[in-house]
C-alpha positions in Angstrom: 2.8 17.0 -9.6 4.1 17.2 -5.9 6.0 20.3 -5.0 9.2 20.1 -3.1 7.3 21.5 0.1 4.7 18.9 -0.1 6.7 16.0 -1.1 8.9 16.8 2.5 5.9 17.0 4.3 4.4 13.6 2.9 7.8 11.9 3.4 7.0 11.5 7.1 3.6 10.0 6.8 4.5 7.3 4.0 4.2 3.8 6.2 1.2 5.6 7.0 0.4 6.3 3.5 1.5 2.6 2.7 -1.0 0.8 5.4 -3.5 3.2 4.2 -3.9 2.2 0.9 -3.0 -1.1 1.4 -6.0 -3.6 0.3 -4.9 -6.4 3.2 -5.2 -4.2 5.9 -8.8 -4.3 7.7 -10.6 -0.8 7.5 -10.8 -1.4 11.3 -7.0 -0.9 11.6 -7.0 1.7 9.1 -8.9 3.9 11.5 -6.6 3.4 14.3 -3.8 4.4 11.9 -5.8 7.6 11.4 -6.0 8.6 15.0 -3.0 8.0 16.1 -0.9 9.6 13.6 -3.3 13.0 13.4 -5.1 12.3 10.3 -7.0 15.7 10.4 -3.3 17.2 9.8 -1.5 15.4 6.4 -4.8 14.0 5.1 -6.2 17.3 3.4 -2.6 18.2 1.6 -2.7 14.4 0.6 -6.6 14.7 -1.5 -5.3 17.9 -2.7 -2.2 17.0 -4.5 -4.0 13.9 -5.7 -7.1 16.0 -6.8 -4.6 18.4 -8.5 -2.9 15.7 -10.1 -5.6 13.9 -11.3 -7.4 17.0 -12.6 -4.0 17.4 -14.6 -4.0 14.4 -16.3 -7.7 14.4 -17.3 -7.2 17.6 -19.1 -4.5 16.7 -20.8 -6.4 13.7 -21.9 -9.7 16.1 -23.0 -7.0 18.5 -25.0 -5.3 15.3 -26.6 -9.1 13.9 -28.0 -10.0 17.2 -28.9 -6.8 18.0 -31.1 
């Protein structure tokens, strides 16, 4: 899950976010999107909520088979 802290700093990327994971938009674009709204900045919290997320689920899912 999101904390409140990262959720708030998220909330100003998400047409970003949107246009980035959007399977119409041309990988091309997608890299201009990256540039121009400093991708080196939200990018990292972005995989590591998602990592966190998904490593959450995935052991709750090992403990659930295991039990």
């Amino acid at each position: 899950m999101l904390t409140a802290k990262q959720k708030k700093t998220l909330k100003k990327y998400r047409k970003p976010i949107i246009k980035l994971t959007s399977r119409t938009i041309p990988v091309k674009y997608k890299r201009k999107i990256l540039a121009q709204e400093g991708g080196a900045i939200w990018i990292p919290l972005l995989v590591g909520s998602v990592i966190t997320t998904l490593g959450h689920k995935i052991f709750e899912a090992l403990q659930s088979k295991l039990s």
